[in-house]
Structures are given as structure tokens and as C-alpha cells.
mmCIF file of the C-alpha atoms, coordinates in Angstrom:
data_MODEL
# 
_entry.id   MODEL 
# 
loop_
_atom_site.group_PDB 
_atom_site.id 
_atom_site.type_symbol 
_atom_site.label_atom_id 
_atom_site.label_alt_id 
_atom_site.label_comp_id 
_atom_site.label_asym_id 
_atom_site.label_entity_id 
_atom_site.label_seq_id 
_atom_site.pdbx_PDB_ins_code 
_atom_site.Cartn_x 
_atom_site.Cartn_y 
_atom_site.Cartn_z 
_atom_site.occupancy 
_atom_site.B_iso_or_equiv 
_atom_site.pdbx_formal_charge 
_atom_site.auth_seq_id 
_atom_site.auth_comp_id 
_atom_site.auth_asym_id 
_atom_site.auth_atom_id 
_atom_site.pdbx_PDB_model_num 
ATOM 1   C CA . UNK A 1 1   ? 97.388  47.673 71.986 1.00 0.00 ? 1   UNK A CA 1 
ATOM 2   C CA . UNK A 1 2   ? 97.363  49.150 68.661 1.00 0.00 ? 2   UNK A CA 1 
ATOM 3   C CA . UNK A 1 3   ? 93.904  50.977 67.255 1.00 0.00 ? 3   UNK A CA 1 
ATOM 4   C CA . UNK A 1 4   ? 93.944  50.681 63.773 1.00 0.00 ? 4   UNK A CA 1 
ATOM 5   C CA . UNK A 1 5   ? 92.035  53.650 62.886 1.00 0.00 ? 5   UNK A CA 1 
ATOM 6   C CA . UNK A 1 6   ? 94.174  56.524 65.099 1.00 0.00 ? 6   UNK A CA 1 
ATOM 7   C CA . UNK A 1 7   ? 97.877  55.776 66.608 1.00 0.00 ? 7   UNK A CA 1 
ATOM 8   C CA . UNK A 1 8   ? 96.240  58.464 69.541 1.00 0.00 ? 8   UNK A CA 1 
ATOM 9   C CA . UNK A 1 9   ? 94.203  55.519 71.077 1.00 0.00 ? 9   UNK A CA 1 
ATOM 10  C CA . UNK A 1 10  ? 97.191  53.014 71.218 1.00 0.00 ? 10  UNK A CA 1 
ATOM 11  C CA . UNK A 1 11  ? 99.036  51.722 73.779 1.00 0.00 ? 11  UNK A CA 1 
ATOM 12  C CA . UNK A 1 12  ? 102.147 51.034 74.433 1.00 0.00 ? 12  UNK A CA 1 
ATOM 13  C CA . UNK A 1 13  ? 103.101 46.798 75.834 1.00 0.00 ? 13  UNK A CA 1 
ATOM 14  C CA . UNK A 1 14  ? 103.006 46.409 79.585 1.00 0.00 ? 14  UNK A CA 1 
ATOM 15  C CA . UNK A 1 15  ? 105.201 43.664 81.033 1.00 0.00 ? 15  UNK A CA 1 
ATOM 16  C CA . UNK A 1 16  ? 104.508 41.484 84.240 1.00 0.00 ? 16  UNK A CA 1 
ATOM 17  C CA . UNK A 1 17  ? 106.919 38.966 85.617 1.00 0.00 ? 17  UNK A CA 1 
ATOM 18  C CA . UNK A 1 18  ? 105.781 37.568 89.226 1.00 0.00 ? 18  UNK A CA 1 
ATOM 19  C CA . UNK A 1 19  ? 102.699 35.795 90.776 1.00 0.00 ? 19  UNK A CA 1 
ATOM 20  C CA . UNK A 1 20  ? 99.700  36.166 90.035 1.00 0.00 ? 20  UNK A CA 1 
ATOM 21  C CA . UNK A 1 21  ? 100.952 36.719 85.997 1.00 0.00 ? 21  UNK A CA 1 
ATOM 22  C CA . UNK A 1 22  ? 98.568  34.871 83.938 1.00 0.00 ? 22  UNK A CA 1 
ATOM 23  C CA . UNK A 1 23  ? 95.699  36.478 85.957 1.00 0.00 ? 23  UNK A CA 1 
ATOM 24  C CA . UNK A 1 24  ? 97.049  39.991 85.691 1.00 0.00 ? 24  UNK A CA 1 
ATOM 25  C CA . UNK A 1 25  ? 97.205  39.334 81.982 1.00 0.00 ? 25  UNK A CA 1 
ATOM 26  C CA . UNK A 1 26  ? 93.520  38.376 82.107 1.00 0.00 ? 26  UNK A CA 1 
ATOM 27  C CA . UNK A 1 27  ? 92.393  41.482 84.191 1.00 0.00 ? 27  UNK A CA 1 
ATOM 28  C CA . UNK A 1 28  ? 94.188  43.631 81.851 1.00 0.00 ? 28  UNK A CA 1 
ATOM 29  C CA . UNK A 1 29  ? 92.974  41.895 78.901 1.00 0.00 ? 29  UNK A CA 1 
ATOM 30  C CA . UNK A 1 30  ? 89.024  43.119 80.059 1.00 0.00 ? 30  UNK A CA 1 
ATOM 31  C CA . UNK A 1 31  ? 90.312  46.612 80.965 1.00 0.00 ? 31  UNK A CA 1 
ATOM 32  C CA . UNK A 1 32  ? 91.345  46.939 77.094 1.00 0.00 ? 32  UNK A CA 1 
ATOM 33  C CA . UNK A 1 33  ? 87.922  45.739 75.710 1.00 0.00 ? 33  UNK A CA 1 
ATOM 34  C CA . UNK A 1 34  ? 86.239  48.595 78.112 1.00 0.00 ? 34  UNK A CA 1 
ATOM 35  C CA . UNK A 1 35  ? 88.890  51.010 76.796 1.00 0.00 ? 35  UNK A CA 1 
ATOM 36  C CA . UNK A 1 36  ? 88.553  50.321 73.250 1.00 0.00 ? 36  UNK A CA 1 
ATOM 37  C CA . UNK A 1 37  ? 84.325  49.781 74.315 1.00 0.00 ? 37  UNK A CA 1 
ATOM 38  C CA . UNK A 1 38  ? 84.716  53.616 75.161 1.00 0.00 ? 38  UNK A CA 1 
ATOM 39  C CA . UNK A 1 39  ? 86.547  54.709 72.613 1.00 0.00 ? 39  UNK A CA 1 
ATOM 40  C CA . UNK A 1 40  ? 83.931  53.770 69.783 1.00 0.00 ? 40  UNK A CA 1 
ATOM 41  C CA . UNK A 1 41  ? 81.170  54.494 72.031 1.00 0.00 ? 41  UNK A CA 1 
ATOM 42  C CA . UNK A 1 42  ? 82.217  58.250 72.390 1.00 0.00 ? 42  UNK A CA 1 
ATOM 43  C CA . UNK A 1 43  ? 84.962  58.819 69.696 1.00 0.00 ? 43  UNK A CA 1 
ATOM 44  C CA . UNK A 1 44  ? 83.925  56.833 66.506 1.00 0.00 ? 44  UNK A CA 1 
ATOM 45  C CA . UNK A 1 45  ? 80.224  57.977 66.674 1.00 0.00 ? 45  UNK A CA 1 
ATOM 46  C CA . UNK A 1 46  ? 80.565  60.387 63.725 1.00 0.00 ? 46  UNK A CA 1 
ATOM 47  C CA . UNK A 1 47  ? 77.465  61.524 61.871 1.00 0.00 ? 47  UNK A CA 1 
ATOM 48  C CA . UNK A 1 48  ? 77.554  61.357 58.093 1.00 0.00 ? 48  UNK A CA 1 
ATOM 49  C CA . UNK A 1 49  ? 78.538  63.838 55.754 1.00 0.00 ? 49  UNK A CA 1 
ATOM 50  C CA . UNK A 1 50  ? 77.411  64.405 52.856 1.00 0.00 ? 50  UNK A CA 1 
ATOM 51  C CA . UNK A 1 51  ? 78.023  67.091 50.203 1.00 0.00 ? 51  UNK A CA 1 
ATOM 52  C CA . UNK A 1 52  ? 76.182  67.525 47.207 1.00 0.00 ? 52  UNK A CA 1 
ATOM 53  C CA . UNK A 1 53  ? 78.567  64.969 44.643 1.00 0.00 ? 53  UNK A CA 1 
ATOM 54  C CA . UNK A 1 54  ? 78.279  62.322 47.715 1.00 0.00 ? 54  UNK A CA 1 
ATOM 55  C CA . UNK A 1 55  ? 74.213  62.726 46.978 1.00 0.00 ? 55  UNK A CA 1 
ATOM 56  C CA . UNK A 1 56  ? 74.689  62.365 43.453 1.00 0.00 ? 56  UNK A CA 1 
ATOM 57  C CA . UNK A 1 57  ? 76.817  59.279 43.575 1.00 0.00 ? 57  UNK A CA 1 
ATOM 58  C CA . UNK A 1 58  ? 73.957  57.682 46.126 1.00 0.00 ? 58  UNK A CA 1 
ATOM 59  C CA . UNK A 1 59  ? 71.066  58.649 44.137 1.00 0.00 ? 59  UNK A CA 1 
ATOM 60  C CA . UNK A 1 60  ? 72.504  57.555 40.743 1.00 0.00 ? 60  UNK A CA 1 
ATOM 61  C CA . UNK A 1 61  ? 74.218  54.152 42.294 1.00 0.00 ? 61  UNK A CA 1 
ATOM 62  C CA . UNK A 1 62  ? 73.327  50.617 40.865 1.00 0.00 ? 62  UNK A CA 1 
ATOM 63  C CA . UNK A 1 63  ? 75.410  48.244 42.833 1.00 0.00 ? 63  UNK A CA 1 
ATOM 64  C CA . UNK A 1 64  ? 76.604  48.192 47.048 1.00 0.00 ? 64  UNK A CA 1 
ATOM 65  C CA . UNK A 1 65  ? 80.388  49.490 47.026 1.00 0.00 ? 65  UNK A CA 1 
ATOM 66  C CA . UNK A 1 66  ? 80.109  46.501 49.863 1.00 0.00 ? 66  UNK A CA 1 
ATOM 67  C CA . UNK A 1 67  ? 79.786  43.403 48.152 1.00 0.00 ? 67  UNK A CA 1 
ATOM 68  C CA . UNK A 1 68  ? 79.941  44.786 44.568 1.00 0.00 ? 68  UNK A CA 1 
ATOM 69  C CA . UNK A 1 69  ? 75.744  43.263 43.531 1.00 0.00 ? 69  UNK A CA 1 
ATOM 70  C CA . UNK A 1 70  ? 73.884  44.995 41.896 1.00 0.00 ? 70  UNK A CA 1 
ATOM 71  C CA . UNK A 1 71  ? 70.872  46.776 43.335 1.00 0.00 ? 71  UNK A CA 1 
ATOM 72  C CA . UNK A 1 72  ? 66.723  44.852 43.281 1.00 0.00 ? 72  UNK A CA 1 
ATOM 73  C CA . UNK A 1 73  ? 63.939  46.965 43.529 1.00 0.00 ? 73  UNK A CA 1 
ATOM 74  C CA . UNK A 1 74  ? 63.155  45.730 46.691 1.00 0.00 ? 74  UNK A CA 1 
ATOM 75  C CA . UNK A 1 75  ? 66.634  46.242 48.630 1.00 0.00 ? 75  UNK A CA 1 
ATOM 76  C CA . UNK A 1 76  ? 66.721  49.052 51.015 1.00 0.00 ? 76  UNK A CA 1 
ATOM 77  C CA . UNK A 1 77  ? 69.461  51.058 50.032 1.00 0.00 ? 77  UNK A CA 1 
ATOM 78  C CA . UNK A 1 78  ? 71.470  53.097 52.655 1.00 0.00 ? 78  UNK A CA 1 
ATOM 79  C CA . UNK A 1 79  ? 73.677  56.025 52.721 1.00 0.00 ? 79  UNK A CA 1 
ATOM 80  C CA . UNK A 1 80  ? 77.513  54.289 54.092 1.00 0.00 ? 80  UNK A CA 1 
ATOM 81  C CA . UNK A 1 81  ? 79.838  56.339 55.970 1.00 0.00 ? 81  UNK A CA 1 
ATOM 82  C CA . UNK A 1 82  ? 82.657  55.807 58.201 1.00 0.00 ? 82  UNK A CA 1 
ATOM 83  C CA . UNK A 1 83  ? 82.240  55.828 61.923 1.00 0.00 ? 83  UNK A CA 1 
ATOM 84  C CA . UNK A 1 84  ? 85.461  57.837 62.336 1.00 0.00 ? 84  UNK A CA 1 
ATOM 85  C CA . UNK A 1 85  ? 85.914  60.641 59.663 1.00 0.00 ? 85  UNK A CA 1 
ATOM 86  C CA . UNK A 1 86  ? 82.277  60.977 59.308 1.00 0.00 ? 86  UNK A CA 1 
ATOM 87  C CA . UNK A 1 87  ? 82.801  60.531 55.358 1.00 0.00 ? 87  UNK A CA 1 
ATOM 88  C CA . UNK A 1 88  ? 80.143  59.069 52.825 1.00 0.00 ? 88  UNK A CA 1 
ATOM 89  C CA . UNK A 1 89  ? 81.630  55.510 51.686 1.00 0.00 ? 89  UNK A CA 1 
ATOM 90  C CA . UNK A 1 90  ? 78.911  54.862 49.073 1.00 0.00 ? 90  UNK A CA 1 
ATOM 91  C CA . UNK A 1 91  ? 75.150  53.015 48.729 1.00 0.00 ? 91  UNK A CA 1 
ATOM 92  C CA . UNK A 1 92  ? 75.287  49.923 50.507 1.00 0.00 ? 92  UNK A CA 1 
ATOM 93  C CA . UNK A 1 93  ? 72.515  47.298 51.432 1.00 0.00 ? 93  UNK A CA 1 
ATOM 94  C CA . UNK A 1 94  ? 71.006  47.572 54.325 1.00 0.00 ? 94  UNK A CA 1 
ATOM 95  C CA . UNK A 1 95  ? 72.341  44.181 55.298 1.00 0.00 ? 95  UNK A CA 1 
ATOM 96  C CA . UNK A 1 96  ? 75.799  44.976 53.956 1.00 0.00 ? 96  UNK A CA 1 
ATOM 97  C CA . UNK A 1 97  ? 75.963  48.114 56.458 1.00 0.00 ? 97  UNK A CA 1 
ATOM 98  C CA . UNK A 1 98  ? 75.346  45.749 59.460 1.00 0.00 ? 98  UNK A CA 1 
ATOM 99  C CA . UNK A 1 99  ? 77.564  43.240 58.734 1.00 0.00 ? 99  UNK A CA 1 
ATOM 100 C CA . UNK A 1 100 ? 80.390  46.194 58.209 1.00 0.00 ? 100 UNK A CA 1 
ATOM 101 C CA . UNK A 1 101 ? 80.248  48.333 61.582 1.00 0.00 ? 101 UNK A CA 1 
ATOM 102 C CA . UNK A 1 102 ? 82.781  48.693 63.937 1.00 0.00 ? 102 UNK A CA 1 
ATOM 103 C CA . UNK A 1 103 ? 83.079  45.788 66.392 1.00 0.00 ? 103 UNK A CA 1 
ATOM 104 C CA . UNK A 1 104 ? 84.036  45.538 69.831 1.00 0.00 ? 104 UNK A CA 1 
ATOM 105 C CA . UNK A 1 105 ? 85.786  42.479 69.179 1.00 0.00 ? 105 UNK A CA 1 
ATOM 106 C CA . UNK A 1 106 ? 89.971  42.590 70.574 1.00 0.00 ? 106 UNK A CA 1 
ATOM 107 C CA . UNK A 1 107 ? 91.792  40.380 68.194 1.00 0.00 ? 107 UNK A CA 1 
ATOM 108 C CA . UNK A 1 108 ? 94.137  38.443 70.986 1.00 0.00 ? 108 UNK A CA 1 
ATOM 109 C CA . UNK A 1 109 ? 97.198  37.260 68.805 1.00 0.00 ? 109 UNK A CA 1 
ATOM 110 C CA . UNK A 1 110 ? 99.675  34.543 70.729 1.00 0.00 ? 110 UNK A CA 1 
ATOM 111 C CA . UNK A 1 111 ? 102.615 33.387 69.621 1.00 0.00 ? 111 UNK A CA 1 
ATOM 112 C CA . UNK A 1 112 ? 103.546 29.614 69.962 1.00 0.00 ? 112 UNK A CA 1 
ATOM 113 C CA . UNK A 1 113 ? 100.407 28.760 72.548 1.00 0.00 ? 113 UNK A CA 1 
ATOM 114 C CA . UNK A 1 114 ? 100.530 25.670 71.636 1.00 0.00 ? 114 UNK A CA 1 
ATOM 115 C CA . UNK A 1 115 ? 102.798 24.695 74.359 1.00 0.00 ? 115 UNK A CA 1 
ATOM 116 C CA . UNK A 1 116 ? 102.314 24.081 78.501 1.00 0.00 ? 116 UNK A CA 1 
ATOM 117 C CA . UNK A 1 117 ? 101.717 27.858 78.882 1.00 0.00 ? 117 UNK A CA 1 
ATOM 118 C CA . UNK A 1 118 ? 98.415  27.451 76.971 1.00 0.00 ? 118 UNK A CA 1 
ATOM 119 C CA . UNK A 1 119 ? 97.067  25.815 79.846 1.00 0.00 ? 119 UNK A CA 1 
ATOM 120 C CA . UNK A 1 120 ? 97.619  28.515 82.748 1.00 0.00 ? 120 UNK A CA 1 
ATOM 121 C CA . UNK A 1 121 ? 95.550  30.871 80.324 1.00 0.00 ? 121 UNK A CA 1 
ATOM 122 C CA . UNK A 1 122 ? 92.898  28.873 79.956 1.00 0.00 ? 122 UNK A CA 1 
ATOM 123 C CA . UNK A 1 123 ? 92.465  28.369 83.885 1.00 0.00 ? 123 UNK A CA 1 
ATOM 124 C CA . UNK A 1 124 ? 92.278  31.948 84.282 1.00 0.00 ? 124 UNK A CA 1 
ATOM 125 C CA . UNK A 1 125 ? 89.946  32.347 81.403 1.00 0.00 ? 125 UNK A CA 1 
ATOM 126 C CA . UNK A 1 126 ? 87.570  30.205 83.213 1.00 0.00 ? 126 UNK A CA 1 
ATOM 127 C CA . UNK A 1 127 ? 88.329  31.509 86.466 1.00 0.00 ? 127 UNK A CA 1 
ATOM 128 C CA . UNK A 1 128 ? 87.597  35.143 85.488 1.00 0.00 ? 128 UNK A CA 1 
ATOM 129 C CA . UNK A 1 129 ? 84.701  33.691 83.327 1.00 0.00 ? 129 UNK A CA 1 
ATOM 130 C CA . UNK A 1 130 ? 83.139  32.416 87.092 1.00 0.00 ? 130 UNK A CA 1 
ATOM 131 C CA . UNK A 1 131 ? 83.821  35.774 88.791 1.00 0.00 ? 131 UNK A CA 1 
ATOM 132 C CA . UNK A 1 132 ? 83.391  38.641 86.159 1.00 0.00 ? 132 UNK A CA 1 
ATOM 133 C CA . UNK A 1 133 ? 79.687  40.195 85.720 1.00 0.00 ? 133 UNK A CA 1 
ATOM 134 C CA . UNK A 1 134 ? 80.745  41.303 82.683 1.00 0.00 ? 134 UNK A CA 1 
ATOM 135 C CA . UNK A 1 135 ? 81.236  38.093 81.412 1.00 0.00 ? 135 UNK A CA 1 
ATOM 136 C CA . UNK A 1 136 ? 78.616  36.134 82.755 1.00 0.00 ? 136 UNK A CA 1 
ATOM 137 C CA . UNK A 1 137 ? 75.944  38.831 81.476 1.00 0.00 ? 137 UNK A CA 1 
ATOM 138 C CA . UNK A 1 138 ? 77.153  37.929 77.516 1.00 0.00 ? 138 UNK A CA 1 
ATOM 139 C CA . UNK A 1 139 ? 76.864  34.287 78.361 1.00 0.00 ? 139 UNK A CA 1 
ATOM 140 C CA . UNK A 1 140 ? 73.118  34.994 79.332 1.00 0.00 ? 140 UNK A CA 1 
ATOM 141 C CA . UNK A 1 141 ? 73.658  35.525 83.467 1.00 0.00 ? 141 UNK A CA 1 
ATOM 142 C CA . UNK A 1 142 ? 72.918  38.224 85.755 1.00 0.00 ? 142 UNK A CA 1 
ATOM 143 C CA . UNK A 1 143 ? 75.375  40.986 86.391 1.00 0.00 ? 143 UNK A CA 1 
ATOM 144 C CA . UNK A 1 144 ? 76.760  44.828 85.246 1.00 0.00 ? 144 UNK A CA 1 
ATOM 145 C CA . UNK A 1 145 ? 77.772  45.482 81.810 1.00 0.00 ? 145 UNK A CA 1 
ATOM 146 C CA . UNK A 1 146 ? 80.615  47.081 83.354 1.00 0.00 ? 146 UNK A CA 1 
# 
């Protein structure tokens, strides 16, 4: 697993060979989104920082340093910072700002799936899909977040 914001929350590649493999892939693959779920939840939480320039530059701003339009009377404008450092990014839209936060999302990159393997992964996927709370709760079910 590789965090691309701190080297400190990566992870080195774990190997399985045996029974069972696809599955334990699976497991391991909701293990990481709880990790990395943690991680943002209690690590990159930082509150902004602002020092007097960084109030200047948002006061006297006419466009979002987001998406580069320029500013109506009726946007909200908000005060951007990064999650991590804590540091003012600029005056951003409202809108902008949500669309730009940290996700929980695990980008899940295979090479050559294409082939007969594809299909033992997506048995499990469904399989663990049945079983796991976790899951089922996102799709709309009953069940622990956890």
C-alpha cells in the first residue's frame, strides 16, 4: 500500500500462495480501507492555519485557486487548506472544497485481469459482499460500519 501524502503510513506487499488465496486477498483488501479509514480520520484532520499574508490573499482573492472562475457575488467563498499540513491553499467555492477532500476511496490497480483469474475475484467480491456488514451497510442494509 503506498499513502501518497506520508511514506510513514505505507506498507510494504504481502504475498499469499495456498487455498483460500483469492479470499485472503479480499479480507485484506477491507483491512486496508479501515487502515487508511483511520488514518484520515485521526491523522489528516488538521485545522487550518492561517497567518496574516494567508488572510490577505483570501480577503483580496477574485477567482477559486480550484477551478480557476472567477468569483459572483453570490458564491460562498471558503478559506482552503490541506487536511495534512494544516496549510491555507487559497479561496475556493464552497462547492469546489467538497468536491476536493480527502476520500476514502483505495485505488485497486490489476495488472492483465482480463484473463481466467478475473473470475475467482469476482466470486469472492460477491461472496464477501453477502457476508461483510460493512459492505452491506453502503449498499443500504443493516450492519456495523466496522
Amino acid at each position: 500500500m503506498v499513502c501518497s501524502y506520508d511514506d510513514k503510513y505505507a506498507k510494504p506487499i504481502r504475498k499469499y500462495r495456498g487455498v483460500g488465496a483469492t479470499y485472503k486477498f479480499m479480507e485484506q483488501m477491507l483491512d486496508e480501507v479501515k487502515y487508511c479509514r483511520n488514518i484520515v480520520k485521526y491523522k489528516f484532520n488538521k485545522p487550518l492555519k492561517m497567518t496574516n499574508d494567508d488572510e490577505n490573499n483570501f480577503k483580496q482573492a477574485k477567482e477559486c485557486h480550484i477551478c480557476n472562475k472567477k468569483f459572483c457575488k453570490t458564491d460562498k467563498i471558503v478559506r482552503d487548506h490541506c487536511r495534512v499540513t494544516g496549510k491555507y491553499r487559497g479561496s475556493a467555492h464552497e462547492s469546489c472544497i467538497l468536491n476536493f477532500e480527502l476520500t476514502d476511496k483505495i485505488s485497486v490497480i490489476f495488472h492483465n485481469l482480463r484473463g481466467y483469474d478475473s473470475h475467482f475475484i469476482m466470486q469472492q467480491i460477491g461472496r464477501i459482499a453477502k457476508n461483510n456488514t460493512y459492505i452491506n451497510k453502503k449498499r443500504g442494509g443493516e450492519g456495523n460500519e466496522d
